[in-house]
N, C-alpha and C positions, 0 to 999 in steps of 0.2 A: 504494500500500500504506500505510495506516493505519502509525503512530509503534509503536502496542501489538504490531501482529501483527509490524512488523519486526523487535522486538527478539525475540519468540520464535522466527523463525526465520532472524535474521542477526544475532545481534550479536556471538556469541563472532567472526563476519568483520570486523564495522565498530566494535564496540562504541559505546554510549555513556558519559553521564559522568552520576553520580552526583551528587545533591541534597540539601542540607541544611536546617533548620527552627529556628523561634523561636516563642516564646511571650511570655505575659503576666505570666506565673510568674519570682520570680528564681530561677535556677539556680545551684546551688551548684559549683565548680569538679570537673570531672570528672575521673576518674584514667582517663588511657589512655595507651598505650605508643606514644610518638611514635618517628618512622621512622625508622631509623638511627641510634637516639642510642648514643654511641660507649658503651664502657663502661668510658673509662678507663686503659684498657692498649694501644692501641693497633688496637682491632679494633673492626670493627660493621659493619653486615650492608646490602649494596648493595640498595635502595628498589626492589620490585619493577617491571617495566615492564608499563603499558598501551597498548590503542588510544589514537591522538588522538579519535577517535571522529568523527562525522558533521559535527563541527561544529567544525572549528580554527581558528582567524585565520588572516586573509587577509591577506598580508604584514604580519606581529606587529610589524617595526620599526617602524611606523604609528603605533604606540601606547604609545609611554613614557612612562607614565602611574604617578603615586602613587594617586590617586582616580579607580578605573573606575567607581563609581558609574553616572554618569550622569544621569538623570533616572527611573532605578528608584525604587520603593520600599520600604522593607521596613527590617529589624532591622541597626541600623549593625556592621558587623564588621571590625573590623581582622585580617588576614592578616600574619603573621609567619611567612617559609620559612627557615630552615638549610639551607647547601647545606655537604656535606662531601666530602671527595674522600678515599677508599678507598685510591686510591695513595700518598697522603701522608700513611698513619697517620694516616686519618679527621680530617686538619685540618681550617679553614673555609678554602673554595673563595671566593677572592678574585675579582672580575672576571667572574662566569659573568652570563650574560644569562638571566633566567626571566621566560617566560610563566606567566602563568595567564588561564583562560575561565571562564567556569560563568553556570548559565543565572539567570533571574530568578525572580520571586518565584511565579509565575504558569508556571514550568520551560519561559520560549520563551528561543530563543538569537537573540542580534542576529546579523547578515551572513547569515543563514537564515531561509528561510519560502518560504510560498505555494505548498509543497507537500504528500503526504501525510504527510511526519516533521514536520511540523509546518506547520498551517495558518496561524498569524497573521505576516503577511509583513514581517520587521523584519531585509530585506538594507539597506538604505539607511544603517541605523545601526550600532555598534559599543558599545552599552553592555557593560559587566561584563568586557573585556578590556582586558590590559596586559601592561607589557615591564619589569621593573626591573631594575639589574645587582649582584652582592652586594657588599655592603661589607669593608673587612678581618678583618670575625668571620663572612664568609660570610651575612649577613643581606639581605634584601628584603623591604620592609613594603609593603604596600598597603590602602589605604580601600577597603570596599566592604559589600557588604548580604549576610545567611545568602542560600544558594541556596535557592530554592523545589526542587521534585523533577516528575519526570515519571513518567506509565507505565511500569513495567519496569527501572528505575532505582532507586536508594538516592543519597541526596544525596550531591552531589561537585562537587570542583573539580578541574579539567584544568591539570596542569602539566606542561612543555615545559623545559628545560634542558639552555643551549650553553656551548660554551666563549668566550673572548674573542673568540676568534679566527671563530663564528660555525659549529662545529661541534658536531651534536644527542651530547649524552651522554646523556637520558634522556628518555623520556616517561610520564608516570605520574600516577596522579589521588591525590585526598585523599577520605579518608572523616570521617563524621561519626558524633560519639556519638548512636545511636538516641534518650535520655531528653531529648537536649539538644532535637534536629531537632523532637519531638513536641509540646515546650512551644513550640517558634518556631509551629509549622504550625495551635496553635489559636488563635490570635489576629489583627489585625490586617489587612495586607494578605494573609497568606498563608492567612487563615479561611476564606474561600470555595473556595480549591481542596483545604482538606482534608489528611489526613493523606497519609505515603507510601505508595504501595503495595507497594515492596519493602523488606523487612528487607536490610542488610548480607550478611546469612550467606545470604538467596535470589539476592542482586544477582548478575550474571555475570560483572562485574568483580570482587566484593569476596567473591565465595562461598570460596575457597578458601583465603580467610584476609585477615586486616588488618594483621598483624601490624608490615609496613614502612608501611603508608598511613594508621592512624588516628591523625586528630591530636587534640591536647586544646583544648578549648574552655570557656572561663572567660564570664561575664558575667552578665547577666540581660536579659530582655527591657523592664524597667521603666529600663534604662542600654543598654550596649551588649555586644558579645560582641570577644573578642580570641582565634585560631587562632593556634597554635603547631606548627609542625610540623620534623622534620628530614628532610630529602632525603640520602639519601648515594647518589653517583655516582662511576666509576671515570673522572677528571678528566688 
């Protein structure tokens, strides 16, 4: 079964992971409501959960990694997560272990292929995935490149977060601002494959709202882009 036709009639089962975009254009810093940011008083709003989707790391401890890059190409992005813990009056969550995946620029995932979710066979490698653990403000930084996107999909990245101790508190992906992803996707490496085909608000994952998953995205395509987002998990 073809990548397109599975996501219409299996993903609200397996889901996939959403893709992000860069341009040639510089982009002026985008206002968007990042996920769970506290509000101050003591409350803020648990980071909805997704599928891991088709395509998770394979044993993630593998991979503790600042710079997943790899030997991709594409628009330099620095990744900034927030992890907060819900139980403790939305503090940052010290010690927690986060993955994150997302496909390349070209929307193929490393440890998968050579099949009909996707033809180009790149099990042998592990680019664009990592392991990082948060620091005392709950932070995890990683180097890495805008996601390209796939059929059926709105750009994303796949994140995964444990406690210390190596138990799943959350699973949940990141959206991207549409104006940003558009100016990524007409330039560059990611020119040839074009724009996304699905908007946010069609995606399966991101249809029913963004409102814990979009993060903000600063940079320009002429420099580089920096993601910010907050995760909050009942820790």
């Amino acid at each position: 079964m073809e990548r397109k036709e599975f996501l219409k009639r299996g993903f609200s089962a397996l889901g996939l992971a959403a893709i992000v975009s860069c341009s040639n254009k510089s982009v002026d810093p985008v206002d968007t409501t990042e996920t769970g940011t506290s509000t101050g008083d003591g409350t803020c709003t648990i980071t909805a959960t997704e599928t891991e989707g088709p395509f998770p790391t394979k044993v993630p401890g593998s991979y503790v990694l600042n710079d997943i890059t790899s030997d991709r190409q594409g628009n330099k992005l620095t990744i900034k997560i927030t992890i907060q813990n819900k139980n403790n009056s939305c503090a940052a969550l010290s010690g927690a272990l986060v993955d994150i995946w997302h496909c390349d620029a070209a929307g193929n995932y490393s440890q998968y292929g050579g099949t009909g979710m996707q033809s180009t066979n790149y099990q042998s490698v592990n680019f664009l995935r990592g392991r990082q653990t948060t620091d005392a403000n709950g932070l995890v930084t990683f180097t890495s490149i805008y996601p390209g996107w796939y059929s059926g999909r709105a750009p994303h990245i796949h994140v995964h977060v444990y406690n210390a101790s190596g138990k799943s508190l959350l699973v949940t992906q990141i959206a991207f601002p549409e104006a940003t992803s558009a100016l990524v996707y007409a330039q560059g490496v990611y020119k040839n494959h074009g724009q996304a085909d699905t908007t946010n608000a069609r995606d399966n994952v991101f249809g029913d709202g963004t409102s814990t998953e979009m993060s903000t995205v600063t940079g320009s395509v002429s420099t580089a882009f920096e993601l910010t987002h907050t995760i909050v998990v009942n820790g």
